[in-house]
Structure formats: structure tokens, C-alpha cells
N, CA and C atoms as a LAMMPS dump frame, in Angstrom:
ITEM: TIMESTEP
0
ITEM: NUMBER OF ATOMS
618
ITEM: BOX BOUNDS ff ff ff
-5.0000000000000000e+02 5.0000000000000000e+02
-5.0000000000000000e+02 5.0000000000000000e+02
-5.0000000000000000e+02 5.0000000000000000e+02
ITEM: ATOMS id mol type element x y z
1 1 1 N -118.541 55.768 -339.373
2 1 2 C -117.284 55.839 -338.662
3 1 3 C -116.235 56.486 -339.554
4 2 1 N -115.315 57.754 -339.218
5 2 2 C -114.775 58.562 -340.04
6 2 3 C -113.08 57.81 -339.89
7 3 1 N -112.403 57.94 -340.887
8 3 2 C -111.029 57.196 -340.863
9 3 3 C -110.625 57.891 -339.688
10 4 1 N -109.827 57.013 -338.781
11 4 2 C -109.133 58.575 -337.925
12 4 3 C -107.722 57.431 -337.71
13 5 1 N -106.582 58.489 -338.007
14 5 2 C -105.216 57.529 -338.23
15 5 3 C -104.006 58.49 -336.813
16 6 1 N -103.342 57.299 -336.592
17 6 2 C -102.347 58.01 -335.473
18 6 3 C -101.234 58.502 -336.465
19 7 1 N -99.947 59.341 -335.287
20 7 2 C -99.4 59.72 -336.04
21 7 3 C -98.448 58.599 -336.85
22 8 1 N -97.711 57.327 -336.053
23 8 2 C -97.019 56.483 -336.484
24 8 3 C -98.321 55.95 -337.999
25 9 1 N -99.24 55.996 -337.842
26 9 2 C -100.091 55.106 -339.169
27 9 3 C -100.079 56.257 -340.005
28 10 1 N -99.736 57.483 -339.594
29 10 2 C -99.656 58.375 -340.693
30 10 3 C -98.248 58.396 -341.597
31 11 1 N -97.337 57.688 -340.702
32 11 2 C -95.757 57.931 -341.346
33 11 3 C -95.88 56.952 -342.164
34 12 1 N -96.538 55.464 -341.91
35 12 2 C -96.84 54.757 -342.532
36 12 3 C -96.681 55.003 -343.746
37 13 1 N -98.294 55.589 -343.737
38 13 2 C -99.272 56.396 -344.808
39 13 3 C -98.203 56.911 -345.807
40 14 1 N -97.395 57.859 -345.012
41 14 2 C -96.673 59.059 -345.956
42 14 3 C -95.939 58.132 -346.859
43 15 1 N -94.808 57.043 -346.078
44 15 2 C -93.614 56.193 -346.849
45 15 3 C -94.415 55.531 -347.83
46 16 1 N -95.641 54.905 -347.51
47 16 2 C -95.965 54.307 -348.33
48 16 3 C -96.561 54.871 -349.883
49 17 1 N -97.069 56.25 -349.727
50 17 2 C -97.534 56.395 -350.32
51 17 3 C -95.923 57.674 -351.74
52 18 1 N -95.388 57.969 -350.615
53 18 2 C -93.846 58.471 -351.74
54 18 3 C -93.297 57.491 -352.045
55 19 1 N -93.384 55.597 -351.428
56 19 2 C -92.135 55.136 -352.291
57 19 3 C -92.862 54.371 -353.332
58 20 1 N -94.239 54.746 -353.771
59 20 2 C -94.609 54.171 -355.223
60 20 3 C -95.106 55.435 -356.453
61 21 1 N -94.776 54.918 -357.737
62 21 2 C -94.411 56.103 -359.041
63 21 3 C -95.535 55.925 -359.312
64 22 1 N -95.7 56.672 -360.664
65 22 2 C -97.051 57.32 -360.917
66 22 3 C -97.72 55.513 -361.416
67 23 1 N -96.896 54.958 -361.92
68 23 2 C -97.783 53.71 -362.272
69 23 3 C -98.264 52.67 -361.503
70 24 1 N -97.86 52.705 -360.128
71 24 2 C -98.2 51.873 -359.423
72 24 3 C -99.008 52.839 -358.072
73 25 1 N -100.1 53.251 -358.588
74 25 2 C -101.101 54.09 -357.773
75 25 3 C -101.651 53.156 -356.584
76 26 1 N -101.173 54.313 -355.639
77 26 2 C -102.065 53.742 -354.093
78 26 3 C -103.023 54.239 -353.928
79 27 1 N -104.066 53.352 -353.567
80 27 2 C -105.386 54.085 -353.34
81 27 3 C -105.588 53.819 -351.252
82 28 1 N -105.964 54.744 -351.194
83 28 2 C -106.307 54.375 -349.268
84 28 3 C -108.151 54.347 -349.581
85 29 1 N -108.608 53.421 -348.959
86 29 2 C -110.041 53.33 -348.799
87 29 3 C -110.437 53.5 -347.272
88 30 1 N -112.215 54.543 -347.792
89 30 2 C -112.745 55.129 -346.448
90 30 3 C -113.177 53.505 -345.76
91 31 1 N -112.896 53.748 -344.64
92 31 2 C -112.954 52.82 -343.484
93 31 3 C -114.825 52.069 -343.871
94 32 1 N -115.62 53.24 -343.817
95 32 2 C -117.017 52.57 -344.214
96 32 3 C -117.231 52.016 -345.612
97 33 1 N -116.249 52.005 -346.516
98 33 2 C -116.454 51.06 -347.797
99 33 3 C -116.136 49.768 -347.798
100 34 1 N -114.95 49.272 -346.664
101 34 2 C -114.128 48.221 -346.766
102 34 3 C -114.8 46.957 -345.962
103 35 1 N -114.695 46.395 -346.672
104 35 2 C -114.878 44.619 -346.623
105 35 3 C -114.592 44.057 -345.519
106 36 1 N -112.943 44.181 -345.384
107 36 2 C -112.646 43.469 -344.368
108 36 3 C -113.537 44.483 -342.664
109 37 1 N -113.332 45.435 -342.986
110 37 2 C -113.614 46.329 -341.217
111 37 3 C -114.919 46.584 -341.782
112 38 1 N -116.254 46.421 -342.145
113 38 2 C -117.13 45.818 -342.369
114 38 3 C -117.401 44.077 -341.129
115 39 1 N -116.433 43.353 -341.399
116 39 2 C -116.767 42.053 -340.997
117 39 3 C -116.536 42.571 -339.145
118 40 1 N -115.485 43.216 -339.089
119 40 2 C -115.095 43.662 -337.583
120 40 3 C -116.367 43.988 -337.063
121 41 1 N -116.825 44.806 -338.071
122 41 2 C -117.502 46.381 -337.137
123 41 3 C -118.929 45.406 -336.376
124 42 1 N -119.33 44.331 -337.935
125 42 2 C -120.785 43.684 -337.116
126 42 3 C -120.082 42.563 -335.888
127 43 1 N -119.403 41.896 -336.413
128 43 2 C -118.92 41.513 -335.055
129 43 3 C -118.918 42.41 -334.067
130 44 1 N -117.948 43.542 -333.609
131 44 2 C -118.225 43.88 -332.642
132 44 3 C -119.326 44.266 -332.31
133 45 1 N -120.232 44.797 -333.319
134 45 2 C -121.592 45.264 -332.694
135 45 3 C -122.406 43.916 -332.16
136 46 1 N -122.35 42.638 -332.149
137 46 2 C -122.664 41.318 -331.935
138 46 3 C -122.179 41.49 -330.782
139 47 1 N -120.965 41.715 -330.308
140 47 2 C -120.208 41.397 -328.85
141 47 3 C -121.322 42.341 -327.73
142 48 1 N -120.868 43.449 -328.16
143 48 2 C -121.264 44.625 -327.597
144 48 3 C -122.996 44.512 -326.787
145 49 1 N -123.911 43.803 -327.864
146 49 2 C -124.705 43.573 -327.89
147 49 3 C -125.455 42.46 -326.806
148 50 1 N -124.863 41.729 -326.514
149 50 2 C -124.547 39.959 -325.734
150 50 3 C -124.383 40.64 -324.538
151 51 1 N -125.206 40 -324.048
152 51 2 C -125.179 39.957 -322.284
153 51 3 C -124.441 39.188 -321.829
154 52 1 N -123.876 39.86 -321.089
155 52 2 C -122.944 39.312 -319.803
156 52 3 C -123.353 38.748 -318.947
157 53 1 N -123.008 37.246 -317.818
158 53 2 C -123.709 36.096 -317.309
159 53 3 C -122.789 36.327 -315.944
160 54 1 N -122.029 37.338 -315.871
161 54 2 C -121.007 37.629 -314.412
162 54 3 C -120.148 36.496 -314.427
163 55 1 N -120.329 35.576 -315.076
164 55 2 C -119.482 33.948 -314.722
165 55 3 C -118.415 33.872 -316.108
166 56 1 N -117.029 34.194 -315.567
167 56 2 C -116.051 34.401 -316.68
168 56 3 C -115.986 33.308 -317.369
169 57 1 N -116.077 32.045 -317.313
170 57 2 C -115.893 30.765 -318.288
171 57 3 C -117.066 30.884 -319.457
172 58 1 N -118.223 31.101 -318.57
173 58 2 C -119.19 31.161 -319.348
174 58 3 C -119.312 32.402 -320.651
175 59 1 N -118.96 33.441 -319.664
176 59 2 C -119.178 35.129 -320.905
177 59 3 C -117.734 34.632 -321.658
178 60 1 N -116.442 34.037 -321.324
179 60 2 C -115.459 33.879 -322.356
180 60 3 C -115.615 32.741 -323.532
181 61 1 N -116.399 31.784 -323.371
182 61 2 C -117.151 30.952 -324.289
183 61 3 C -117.873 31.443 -325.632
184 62 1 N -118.561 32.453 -324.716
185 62 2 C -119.98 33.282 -325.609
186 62 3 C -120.014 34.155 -326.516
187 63 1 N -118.564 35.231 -326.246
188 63 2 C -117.543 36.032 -326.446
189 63 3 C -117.102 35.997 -327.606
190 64 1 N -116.056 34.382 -327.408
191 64 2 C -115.421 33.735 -328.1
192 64 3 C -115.903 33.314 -329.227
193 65 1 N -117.161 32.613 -329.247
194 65 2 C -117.439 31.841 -330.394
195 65 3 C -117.896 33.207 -331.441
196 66 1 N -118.572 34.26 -330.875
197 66 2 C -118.918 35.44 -331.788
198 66 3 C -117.269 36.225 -332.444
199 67 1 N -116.095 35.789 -331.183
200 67 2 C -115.008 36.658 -331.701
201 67 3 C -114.56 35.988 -333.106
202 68 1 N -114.447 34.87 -332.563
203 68 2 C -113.724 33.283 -334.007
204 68 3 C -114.62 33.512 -335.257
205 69 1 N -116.104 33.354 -335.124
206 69 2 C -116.402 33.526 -336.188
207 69 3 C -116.575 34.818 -337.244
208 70 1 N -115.908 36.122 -336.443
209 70 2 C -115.478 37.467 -337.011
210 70 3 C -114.368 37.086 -337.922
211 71 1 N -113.322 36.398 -337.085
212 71 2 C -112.173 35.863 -337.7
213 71 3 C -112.8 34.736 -338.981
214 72 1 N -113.075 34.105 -338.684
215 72 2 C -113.525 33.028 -339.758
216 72 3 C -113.942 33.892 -341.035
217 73 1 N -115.374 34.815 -340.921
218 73 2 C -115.449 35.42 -341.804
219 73 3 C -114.544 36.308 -342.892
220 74 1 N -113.254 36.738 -342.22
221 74 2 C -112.363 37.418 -342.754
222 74 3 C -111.233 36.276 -343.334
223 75 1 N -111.397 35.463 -343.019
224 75 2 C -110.508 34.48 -343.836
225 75 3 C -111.058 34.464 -344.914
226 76 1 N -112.46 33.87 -344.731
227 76 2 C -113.238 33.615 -345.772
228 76 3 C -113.308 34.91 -347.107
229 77 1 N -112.966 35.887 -346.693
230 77 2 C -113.1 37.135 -347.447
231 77 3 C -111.647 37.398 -347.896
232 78 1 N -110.636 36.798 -347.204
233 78 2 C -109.155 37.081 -348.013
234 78 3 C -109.181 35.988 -349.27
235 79 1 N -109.758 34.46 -348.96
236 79 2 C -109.831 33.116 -349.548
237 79 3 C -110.582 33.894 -350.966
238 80 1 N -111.485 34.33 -350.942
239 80 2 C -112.402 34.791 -352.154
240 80 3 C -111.882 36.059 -352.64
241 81 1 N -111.239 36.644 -352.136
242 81 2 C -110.557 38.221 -352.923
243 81 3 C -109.218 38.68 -352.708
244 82 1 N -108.649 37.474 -352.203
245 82 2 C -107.04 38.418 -351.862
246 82 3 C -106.578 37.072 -353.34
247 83 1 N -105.02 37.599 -353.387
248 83 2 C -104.051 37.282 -354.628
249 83 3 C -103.268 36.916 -354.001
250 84 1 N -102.693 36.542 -352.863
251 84 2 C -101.488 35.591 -352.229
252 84 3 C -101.77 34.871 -351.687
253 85 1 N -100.834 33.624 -352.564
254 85 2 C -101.672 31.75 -352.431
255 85 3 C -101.188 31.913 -350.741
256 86 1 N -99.893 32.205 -350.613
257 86 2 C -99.474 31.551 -349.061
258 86 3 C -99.904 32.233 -348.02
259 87 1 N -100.83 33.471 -348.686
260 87 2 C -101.904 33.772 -347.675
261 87 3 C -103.093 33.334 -347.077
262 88 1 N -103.424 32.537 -348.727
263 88 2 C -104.864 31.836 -348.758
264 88 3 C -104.789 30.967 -347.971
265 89 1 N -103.418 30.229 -347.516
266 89 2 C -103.216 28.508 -346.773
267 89 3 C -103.113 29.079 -345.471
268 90 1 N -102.644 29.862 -345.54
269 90 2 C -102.517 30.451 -343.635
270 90 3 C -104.069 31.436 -342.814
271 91 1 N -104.755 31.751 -344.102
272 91 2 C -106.043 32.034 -343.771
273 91 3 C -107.02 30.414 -343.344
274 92 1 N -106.853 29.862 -344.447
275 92 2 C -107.381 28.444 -344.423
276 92 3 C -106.976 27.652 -343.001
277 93 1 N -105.569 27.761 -342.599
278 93 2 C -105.164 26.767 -341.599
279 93 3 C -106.128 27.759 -340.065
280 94 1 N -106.309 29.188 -340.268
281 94 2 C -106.941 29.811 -339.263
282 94 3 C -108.501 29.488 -339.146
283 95 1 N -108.558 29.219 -340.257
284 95 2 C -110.567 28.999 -340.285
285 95 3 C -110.526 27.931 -339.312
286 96 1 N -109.349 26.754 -339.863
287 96 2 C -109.639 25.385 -339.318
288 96 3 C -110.01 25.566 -338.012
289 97 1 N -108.058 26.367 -337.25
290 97 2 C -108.26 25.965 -336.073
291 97 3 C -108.812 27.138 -334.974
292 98 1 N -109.917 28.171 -335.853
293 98 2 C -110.906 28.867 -334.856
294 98 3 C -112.027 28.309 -335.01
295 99 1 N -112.628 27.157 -336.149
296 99 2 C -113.564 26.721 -336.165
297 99 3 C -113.536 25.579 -334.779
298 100 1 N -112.527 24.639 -334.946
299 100 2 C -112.377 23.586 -333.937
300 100 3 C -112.526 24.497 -332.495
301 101 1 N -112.192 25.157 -332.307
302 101 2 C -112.338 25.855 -331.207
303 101 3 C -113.378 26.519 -330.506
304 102 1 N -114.191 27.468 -331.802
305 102 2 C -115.758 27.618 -331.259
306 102 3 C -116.208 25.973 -331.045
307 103 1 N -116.345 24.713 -331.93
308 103 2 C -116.678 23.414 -331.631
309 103 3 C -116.831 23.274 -330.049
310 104 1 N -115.56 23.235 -329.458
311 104 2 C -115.172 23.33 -328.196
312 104 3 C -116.032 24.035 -327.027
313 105 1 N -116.323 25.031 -327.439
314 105 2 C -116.769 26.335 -326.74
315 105 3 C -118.318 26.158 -326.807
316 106 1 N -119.057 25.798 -327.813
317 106 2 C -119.904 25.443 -328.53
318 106 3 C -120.567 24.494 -327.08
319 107 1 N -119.356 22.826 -326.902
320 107 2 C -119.937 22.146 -325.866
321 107 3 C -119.217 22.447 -324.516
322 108 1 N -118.749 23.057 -324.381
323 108 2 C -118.395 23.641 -322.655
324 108 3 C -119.999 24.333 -322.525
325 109 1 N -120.546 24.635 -323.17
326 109 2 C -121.456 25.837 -322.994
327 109 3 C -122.976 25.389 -322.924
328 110 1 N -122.913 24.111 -323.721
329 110 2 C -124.085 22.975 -323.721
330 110 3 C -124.246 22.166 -322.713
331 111 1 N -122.613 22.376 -321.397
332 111 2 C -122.854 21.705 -320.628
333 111 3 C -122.801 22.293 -319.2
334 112 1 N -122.936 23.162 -319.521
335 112 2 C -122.011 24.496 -318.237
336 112 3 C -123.357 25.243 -318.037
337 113 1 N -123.59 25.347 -316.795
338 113 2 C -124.352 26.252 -315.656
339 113 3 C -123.761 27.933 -315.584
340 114 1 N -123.866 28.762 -316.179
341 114 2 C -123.617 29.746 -315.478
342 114 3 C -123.556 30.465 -313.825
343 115 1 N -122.533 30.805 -313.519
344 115 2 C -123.121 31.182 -312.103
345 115 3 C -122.37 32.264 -311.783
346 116 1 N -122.795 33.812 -312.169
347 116 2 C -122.285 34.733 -311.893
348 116 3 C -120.421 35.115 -310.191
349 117 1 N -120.025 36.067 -310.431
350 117 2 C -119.738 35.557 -309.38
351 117 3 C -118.503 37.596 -309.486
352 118 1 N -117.909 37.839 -308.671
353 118 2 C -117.579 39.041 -308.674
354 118 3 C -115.95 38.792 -309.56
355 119 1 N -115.539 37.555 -309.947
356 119 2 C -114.123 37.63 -310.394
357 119 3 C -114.999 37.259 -312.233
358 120 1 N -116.086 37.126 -312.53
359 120 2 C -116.536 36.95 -313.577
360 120 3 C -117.138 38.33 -314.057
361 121 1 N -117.41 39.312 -312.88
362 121 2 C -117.569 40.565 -313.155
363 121 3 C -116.746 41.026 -314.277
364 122 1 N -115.126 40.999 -312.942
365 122 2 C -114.484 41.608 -313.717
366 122 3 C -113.918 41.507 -314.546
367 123 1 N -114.093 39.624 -315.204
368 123 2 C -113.315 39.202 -316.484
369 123 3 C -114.354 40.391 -317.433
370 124 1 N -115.808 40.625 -317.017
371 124 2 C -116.166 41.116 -318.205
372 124 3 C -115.629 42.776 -318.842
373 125 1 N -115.365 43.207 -317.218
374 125 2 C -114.863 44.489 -317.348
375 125 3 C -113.944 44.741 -318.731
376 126 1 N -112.57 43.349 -318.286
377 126 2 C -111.345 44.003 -318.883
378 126 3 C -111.8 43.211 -320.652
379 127 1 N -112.818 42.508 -320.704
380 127 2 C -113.086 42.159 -322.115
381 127 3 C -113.5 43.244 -322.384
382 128 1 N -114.451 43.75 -321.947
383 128 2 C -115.55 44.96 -322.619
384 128 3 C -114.229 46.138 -323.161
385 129 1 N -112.64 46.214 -322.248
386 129 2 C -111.728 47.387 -322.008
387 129 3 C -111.309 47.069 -323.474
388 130 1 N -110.405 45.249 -323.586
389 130 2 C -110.2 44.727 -324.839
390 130 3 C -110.983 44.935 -326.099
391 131 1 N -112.232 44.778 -326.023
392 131 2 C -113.096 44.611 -327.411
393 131 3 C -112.921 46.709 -328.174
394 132 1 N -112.967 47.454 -326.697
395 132 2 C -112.492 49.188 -326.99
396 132 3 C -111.27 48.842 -327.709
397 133 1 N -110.574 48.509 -326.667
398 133 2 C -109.064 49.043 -327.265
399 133 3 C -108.922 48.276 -329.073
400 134 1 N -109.596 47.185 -329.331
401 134 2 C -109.269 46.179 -330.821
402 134 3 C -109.984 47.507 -331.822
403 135 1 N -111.22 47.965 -331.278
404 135 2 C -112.061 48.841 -332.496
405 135 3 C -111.243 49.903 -332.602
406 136 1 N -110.428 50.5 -331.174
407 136 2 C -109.709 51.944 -331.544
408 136 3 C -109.057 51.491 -332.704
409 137 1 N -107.941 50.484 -332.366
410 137 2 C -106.536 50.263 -333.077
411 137 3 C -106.714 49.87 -334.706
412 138 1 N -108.198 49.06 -335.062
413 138 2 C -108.692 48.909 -335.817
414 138 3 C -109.31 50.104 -336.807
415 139 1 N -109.629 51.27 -336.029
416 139 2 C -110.082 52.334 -336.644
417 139 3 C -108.585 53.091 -336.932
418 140 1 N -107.375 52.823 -336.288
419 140 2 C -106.462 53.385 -336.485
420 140 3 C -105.628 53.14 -338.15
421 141 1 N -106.406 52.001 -338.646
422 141 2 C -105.065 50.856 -339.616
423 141 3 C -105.68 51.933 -340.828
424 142 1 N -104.41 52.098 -341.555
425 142 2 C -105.005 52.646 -343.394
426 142 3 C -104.912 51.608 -344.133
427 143 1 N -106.202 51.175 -344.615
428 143 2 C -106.59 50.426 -345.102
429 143 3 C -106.838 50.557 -346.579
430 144 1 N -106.436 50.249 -347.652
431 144 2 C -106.12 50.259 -349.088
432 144 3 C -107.265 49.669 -349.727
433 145 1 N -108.25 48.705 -349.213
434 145 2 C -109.132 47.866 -350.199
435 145 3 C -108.732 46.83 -350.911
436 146 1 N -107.752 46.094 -350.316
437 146 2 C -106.349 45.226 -350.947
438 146 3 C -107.083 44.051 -350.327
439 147 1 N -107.343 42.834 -350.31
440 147 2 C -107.803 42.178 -349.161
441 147 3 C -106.865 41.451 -348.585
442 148 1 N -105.517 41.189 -349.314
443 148 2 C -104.51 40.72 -348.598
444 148 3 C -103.685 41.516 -347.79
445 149 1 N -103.321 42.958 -347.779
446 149 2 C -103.084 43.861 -347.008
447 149 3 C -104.139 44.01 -345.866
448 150 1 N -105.333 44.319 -345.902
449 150 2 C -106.304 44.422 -345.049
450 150 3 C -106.749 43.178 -344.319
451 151 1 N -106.366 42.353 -345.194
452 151 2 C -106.917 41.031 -343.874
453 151 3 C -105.89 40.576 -342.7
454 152 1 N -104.513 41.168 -343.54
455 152 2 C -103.298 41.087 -342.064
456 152 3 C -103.649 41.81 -341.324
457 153 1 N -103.306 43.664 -341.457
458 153 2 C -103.757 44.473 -340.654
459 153 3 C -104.56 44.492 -339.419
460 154 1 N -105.407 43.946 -340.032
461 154 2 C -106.961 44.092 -339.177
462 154 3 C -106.968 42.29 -338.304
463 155 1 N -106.309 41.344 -338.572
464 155 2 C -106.135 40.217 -337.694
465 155 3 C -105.318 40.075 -337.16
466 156 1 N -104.387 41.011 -337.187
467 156 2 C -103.436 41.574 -336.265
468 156 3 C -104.207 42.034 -334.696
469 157 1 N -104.944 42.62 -335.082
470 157 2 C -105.704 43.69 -334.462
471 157 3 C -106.692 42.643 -333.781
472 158 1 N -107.238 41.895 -334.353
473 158 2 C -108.619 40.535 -333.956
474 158 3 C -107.332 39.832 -332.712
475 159 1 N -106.541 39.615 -333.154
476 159 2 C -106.223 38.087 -332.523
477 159 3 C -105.973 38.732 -331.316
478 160 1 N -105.268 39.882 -331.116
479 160 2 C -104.054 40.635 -330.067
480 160 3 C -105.577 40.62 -328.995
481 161 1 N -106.83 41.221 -329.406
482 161 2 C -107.825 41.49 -328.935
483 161 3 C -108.228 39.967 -327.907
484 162 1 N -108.585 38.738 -329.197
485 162 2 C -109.114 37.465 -327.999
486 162 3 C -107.605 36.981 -327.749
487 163 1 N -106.114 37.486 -327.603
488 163 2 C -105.21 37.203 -326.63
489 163 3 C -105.589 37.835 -324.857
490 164 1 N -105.713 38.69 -325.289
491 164 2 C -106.296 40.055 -324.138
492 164 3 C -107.279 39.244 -323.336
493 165 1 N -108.607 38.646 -324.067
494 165 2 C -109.618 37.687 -323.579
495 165 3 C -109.112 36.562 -322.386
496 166 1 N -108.409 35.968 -323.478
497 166 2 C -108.328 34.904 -322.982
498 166 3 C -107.026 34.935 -321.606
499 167 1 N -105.668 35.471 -321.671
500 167 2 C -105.59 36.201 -320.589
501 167 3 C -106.012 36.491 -319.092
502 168 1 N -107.236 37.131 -319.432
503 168 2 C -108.017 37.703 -318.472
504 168 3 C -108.642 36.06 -317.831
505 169 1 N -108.991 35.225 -319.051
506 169 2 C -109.636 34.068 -318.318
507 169 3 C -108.362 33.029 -317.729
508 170 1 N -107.437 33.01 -318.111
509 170 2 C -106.635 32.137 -317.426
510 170 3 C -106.733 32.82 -315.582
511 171 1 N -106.662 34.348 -315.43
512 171 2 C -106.784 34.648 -314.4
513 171 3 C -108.234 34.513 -313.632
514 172 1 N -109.185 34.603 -314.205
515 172 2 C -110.279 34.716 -313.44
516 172 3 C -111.154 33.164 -313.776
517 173 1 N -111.307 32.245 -314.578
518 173 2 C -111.757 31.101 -314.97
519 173 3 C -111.878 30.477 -313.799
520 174 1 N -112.546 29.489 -314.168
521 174 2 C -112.101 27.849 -313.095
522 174 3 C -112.231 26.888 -313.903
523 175 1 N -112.504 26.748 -314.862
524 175 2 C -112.604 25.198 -315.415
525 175 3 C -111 24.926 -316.733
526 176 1 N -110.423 23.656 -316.056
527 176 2 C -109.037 23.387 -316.805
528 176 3 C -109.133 23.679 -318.507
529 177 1 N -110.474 22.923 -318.895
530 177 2 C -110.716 22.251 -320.458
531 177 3 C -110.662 23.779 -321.389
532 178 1 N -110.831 25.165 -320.024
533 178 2 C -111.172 26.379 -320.815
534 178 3 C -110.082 27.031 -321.199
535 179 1 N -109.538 26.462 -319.438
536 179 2 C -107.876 27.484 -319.717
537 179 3 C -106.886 26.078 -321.029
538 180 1 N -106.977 25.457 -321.212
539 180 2 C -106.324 25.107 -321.737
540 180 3 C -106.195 25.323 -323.764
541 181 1 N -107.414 25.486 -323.906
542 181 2 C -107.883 26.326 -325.113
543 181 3 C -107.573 27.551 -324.673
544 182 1 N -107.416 28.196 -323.834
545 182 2 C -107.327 30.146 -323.78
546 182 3 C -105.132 29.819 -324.141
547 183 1 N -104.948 28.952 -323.587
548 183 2 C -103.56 28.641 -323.428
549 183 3 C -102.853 28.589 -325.287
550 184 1 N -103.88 27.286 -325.488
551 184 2 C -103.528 27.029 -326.783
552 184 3 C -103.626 28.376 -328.283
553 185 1 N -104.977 28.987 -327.472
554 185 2 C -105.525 30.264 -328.426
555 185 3 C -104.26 31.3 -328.34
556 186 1 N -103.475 31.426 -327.396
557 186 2 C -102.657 32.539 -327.513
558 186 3 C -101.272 31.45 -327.943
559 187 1 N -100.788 30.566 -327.671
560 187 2 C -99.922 30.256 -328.781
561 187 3 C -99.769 30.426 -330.223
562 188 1 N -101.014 30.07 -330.7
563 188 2 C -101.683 30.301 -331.859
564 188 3 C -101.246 31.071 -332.702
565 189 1 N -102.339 32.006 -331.463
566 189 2 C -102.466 33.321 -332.723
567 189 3 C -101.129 34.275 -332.691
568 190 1 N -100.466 34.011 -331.449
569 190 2 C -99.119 35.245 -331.142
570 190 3 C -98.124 34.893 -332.21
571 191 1 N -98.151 33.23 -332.848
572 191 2 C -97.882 33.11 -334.049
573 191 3 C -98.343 33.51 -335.349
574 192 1 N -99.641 33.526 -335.383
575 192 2 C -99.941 33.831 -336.547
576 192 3 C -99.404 35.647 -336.175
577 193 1 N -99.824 35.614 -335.848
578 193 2 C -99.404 37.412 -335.383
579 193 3 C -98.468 37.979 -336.458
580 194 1 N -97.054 37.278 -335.222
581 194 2 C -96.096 36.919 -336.505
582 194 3 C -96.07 36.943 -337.509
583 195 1 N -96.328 35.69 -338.04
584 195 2 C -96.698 35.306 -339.734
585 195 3 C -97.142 36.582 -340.273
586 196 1 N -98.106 37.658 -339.822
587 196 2 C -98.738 38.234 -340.607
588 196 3 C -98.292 39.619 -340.768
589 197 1 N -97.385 39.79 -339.591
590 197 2 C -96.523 41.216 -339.55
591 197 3 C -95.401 41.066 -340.641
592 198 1 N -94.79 39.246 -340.832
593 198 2 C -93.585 39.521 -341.409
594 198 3 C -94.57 38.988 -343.046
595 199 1 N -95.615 39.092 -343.161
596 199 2 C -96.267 39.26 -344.816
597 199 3 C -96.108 40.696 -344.719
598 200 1 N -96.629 41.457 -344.08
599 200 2 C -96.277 43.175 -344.304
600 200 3 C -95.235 43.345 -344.506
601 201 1 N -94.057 43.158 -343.465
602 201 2 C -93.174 43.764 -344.193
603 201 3 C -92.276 42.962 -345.422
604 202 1 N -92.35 42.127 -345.843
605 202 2 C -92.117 41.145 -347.116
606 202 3 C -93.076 41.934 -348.009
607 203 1 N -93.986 42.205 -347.895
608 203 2 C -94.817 42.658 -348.894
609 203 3 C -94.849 44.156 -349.157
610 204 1 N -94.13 45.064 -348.837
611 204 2 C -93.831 46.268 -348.294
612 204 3 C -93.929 47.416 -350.093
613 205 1 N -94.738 48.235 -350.539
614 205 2 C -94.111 48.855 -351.413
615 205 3 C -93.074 48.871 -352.254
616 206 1 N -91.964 48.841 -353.084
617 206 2 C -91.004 48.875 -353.732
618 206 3 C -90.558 50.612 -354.257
């Protein structure tokens, strides 16, 4: 997969890379070396891969637990190689509460019948549209090899993706226990979101 950057990730690119001097060298890393979009890419190839059951509670369960533990893994990879503690605790508080959540998903799914149906079609449609649009935007980020820069970036990009998901299942679902986790999942993460846009720009070049 070849870097390919928009023009706004290129202005980025440019500021970032004129407002540091010769001693504080930026390096941009090719998209196929990096760690963190590495953890994306097999995830998505996991999603991609997974059959669809036509029954939206069920494919958003199935989805889900493969999306969380993409996320999980990338915590786990900022926890072991990034350098900002109050990153490490806000990665940590995310493991927790996407782990508790596949848990969840885990037994909806141990107890749940699939049963295709044409509004489960099309939850899968607009996931399959979501899981595109997370890899474009994901192939869009310049990514440094930093793991605390790269693990915001790119879970920026994860969460916005199972917001999109889950979304789609509040509209097309039927079971309360699901929407109410799809409910809780986008409180969540539209926070962490947050949190992780205002580490970028707090953390911004000098």
C-alpha cells in the first residue's frame, strides 16, 4: 500500500515539517513499515474477510468484537513504545472499556440466533461503506513512526469508523442490550476523539 496523502495532510506535512531546525529532524515513515497501520491493515483484512449473517445485531456484534480488538491492539502498542505517561492511562482506560465491551458482544452472540432480514442487509452495506471510508482516511494520515503521534492519528480514524457502525445499528437493530452499548460506544469514543485531537494539537512541533 503506497503512502497517498490529501492536500490538507499535505499542508500538515509542509508546517510540520518547516517549523522544526536542523536538530530536531522529522522523519515521515512509509505507511508499509509502521506499527501502528500494520495493526489496522490486519484488522481490516479480518473484517473484510467475515461473512455477513444479513441480521444487523448479529453482523454488528461480529464486526465489533474484530473492530475493539484492532483498537486494543494499538493501545497495547502505544503502552509498549510510545513516551507519554498521560497517553499510556488514556490508552489503558480504552483497552479496559473496549475489552468490557467485546465481553458483552462476546455473550449477545452466545445467545442470539441470527436471522437475516433486508434492514440487516443494509446495516451491512453502510458498514462495509464505513470500514472503506476508515482505510481511505487512514491511508490518508502522515505518519512519523512516533507511536504516540501515530496511535492518536490512526484512533481517530478507528473510533469515527465503529461510531459510523454503531449508528447504522441504532437504526437498523432490534435488540435494546445492543443499542445501548452502540449508545454508550459513541459517547465514548466521540470523547476520546477529543482527548486525542487536543494531544495533537498540545503536542504540535515547536
Amino acid at each position: 500500500m503506497k503512502p497517498r496523502y490529501s492536500i490538507p495532510a499535505l499542508a500538515i506535512l509542509f508546517i510540520f515539517l518547516t517549523s522544526c531546525n536542523d536538530d530536531n529532524e522529522v522523519k515521515v515513515q512509509n505507511q508499509d513499515d509502521n506499527e501502528m497501520m500494520a495493526i489496522m491493515n490486519t484488522m481490516s483484512a479480518e473484517m473484510e474477510a467475515t461473512e455477513m449473517r444479513g441480521d444487523a445485531d448479529d453482523d454488528f456484534a461480529t464486526m465489533m468484537i474484530i473492530h475493539h480488538q484492532g483498537a486494543i491492539d494499538m493501545g497495547m502498542k502505544q503502552i509498549a513504545k510510545g513516551d507519554d505517561s498521560e497517553l499510556k492511562i488514556r490508552a489503558k482506560t480504552m483497552i479496559d472499556m473496549q475489552q468490557s465491551e467485546m465481553d458483552k458482544l462476546d455473550l449477545f452472540l452466545y445467545e442470539h440466533v441470527a436471522e437475516s432480514s433486508e434492514e440487516g442487509e443494509q446495516w451491512g452495506i453502510e458498514a462495509e461503506a464505513s470500514l472503506k471510508r476508515m482505510n481511505n482516511d487512514a491511508d490518508l494520515q502522515v505518519l512519523a513512526g512516533d507511536a504516540d503521534h501515530d496511535f492518536c492519528l490512526l484512533m481517530i480514524q478507528h473510533h469515527r469508523s465503529a461510531n459510523d457502525m454503531a449508528q447504522s445499528l441504532l437504526h437498523y437493530g432490534h435488540h435494546e442490550e445492543l443499542k445501548e452499548i452502540a449508545n454508550k460506544m459513541i459517547a465514548d469514543q466521540n470523547l476520546q476523539i477529543e482527548e486525542l485531537q487536543n494531544w495533537l494539537l498540545q503536542n504540535k512541533p515547536e
